[in-house]
C-alpha positions in Angstrom: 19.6 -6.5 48.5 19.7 -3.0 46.7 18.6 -3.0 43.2 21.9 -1.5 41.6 21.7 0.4 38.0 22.1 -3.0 35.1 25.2 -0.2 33.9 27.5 2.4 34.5 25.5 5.5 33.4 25.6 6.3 29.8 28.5 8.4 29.0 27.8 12.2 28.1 28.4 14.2 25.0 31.5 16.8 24.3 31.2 20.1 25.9 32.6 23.7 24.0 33.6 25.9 26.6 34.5 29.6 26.2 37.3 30.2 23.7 39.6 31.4 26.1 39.9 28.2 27.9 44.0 26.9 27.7 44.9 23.3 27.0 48.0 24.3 29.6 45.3 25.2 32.6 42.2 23.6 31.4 42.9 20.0 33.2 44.1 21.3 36.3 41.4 23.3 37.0 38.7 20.8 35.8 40.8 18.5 37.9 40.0 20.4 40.9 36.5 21.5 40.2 35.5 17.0 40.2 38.0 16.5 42.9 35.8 18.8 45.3 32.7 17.7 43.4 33.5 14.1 44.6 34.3 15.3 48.3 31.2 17.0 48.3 29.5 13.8 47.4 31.4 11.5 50.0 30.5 14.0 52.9 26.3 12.7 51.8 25.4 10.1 54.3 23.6 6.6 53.4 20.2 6.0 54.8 18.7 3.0 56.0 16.5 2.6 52.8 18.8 3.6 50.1 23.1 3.1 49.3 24.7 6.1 47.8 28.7 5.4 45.9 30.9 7.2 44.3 33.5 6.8 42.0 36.4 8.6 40.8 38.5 8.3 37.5 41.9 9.2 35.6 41.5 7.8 31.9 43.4 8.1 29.2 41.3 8.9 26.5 37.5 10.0 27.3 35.5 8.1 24.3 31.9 8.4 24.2 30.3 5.6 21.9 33.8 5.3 20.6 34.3 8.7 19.8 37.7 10.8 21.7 36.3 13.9 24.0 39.5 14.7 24.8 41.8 15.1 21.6 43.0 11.4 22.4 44.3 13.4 25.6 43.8 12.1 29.6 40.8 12.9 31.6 39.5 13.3 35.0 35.7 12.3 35.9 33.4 11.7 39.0 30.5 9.6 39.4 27.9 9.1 41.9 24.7 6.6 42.0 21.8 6.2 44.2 19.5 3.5 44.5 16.8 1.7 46.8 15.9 -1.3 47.9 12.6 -0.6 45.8 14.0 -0.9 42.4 15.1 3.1 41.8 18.0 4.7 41.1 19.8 8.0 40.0 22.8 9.6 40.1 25.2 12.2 38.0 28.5 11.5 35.6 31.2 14.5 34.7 34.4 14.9 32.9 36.2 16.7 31.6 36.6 17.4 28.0 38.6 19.1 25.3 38.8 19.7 21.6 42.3 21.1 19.3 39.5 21.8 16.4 37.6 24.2 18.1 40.6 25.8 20.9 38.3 24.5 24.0 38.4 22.7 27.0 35.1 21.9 29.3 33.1 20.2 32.1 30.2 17.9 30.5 27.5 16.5 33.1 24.6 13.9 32.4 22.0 13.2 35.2 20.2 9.9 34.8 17.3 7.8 36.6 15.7 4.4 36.5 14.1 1.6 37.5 15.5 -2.3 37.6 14.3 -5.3 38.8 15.2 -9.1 38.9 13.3 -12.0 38.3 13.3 -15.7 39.8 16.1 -16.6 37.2 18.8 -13.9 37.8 17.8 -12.1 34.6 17.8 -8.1 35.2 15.7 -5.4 33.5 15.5 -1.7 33.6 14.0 0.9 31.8 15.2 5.0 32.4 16.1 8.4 31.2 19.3 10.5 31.1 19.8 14.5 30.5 23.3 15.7 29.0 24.1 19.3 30.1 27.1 20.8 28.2 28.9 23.4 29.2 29.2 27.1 27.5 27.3 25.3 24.3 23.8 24.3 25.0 22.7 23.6 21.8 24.2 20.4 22.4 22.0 19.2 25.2 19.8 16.5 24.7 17.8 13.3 26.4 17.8 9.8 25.6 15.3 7.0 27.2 16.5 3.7 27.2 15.9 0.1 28.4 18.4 -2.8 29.5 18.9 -6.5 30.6 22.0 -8.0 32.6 22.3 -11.4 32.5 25.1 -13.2 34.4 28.5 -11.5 32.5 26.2 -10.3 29.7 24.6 -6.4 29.5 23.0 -4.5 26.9 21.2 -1.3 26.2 19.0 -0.1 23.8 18.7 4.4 23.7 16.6 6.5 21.8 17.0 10.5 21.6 14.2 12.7 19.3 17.3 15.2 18.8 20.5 13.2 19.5 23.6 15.6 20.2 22.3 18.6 19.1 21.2 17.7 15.8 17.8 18.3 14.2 17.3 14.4 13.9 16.3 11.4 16.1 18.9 8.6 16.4 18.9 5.1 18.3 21.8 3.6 20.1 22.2 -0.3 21.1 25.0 -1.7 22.9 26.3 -5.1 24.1 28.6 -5.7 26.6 30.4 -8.3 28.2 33.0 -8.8 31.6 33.4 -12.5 31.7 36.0 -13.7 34.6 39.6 -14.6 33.5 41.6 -15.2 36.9 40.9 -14.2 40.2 40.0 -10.1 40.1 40.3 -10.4 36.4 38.1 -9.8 34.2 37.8 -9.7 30.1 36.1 -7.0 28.7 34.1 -6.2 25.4 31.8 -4.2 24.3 30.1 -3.2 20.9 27.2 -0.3 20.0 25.7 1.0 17.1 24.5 4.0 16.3 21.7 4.9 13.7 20.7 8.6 12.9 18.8 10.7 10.1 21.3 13.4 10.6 22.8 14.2 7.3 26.2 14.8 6.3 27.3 18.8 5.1 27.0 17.0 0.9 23.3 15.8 1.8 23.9 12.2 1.5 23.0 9.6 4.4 25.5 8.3 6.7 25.8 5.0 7.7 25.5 3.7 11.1 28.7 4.0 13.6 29.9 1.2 14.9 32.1 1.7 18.3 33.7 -1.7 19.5 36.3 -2.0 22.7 38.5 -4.9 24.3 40.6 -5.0 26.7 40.8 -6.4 30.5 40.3 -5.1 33.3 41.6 -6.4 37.2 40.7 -5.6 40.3 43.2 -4.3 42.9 43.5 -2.9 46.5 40.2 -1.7 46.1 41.2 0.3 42.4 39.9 -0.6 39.0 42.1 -0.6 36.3 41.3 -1.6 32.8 43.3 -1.4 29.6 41.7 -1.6 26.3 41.7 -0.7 22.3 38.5 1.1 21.5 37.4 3.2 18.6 34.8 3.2 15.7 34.4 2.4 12.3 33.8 6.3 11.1 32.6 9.5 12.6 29.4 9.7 11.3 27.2 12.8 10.8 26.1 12.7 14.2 29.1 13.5 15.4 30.7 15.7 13.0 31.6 18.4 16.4 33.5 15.6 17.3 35.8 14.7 14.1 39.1 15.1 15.6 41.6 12.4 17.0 42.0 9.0 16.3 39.4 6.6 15.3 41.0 4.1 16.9 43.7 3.7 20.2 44.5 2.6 23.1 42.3 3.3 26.4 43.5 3.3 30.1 41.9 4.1 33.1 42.4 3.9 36.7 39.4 4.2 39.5 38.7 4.4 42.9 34.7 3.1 44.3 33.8 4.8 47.4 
């Protein structure tokens, strides 16, 4: 049996492409860029020691730790994962992204790798590092370490980062997440995170941590995914004062394809 990643990678932060990115052209040619980013990773051969997927999305609105990357506007992503039998894994996440404040649109990438493992009583560890690249604004880069369990329907994360989104600041990030069965190919989903940085507002004061919560379902269905769900988060925060546009709170739906 192949030791699979506890997770789907952790989601990457906002990119800031060049100012003369369109909202009108941006998409489509982000669109194609993933679409023949995800043929390119199909064409990649499994070996005898190791599984290799893919996965590609169309989601409504890209939140990262409740947060909108996309003006509360759809998105297109790609994912791909490897792992062994051994316990490793790795793999790569993009989307695309766009923000009204700032006049841009952008690709965002995060690279990740880890190791899990399973004991006797079905409980799952894993402990591992991701990298965000972000395009045309690299500033923003930044890695996080983390550690995880799984248990049964149950998941959960803990992340640090010594300088979390571009900000001169560590900040730690813990998340719970649940997918208990409902019906046959249906599933209920929730999740809640918190994040806690020293990042400061622009008046100097502390801000308090931001809580991101999501619930929705999700079914399973001639081999796509589609989940709806409300998602959002009690307040920006500091830490994500690039971010500070859209809708705290709305409506989420997605649509994937596993390969």
């Amino acid at each position: 049996m192949h030791a699979r990643p506890l997770q789907e990678p952790p989601e990457p932060v906002p990119a800031v492409a060049p100012a003369n990115a369109t909202r009108k052209c941006g998409c489509l040619k982000y669109a194609v860029g993933l679409g023949a980013l995800g043929v390119a990773l199909l064409s990649i051969p499994d070996s005898a020691s190791g599984q290799l997927s893919a996965t590609v999305t169309v989601v409504s609105d890209y939140r990262y730790r409740g947060i909108t990357l996309s003006d509360n506007e759809p998105a297109a992503q790609v994912g791909v994962a490897y792992d062994d039998a051994q316990g490793l894994y790795a793999g790569a996440f993009v989307s695309t992204v766009e923000s009204s404040t700032y006049g841009t649109t952008g690709v965002q990438a995060i690279s990740f790798a880890g190791y899990a493992w399973r004991n006797a009583s079905g409980l799952s560890l894993e402990v591992g590092a991701d990298y965000s690249v972000v395009t045309a604004a690299p500033r923003f880069d930044y890695y996080e370490v983390y550690a995880g369990f799984a248990f049964e329907n149950l998941s959960g994360r803990v992340y640090y980062s010594p300088r979390y989104f571009g900000q001169d600041s560590p900040a730690v990030y813990g998340e719970l997440n649940a997918a208990p069965p409902l019906l046959e190919n249906v599933r209920i989903l929730a999740h809640v995170g918190i994040l806690g940085s020293n990042a400061k507002p622009p008046y100097g004061q502390r801000s308090s941590p931001v809580i991101d919560f999501a619930a929705g379902a999700g079914i399973e269905w001639q081999g796509f995914n589609l989940q709806a769900a409300w998602a959002g988060v009690n307040h920006f925060g500091a830490a994500y004062q690039v971010t500070g546009t859209g809708r705290k709170t709305g409506p989420v739906v997605s649509i994937s394809r596993s390969f």
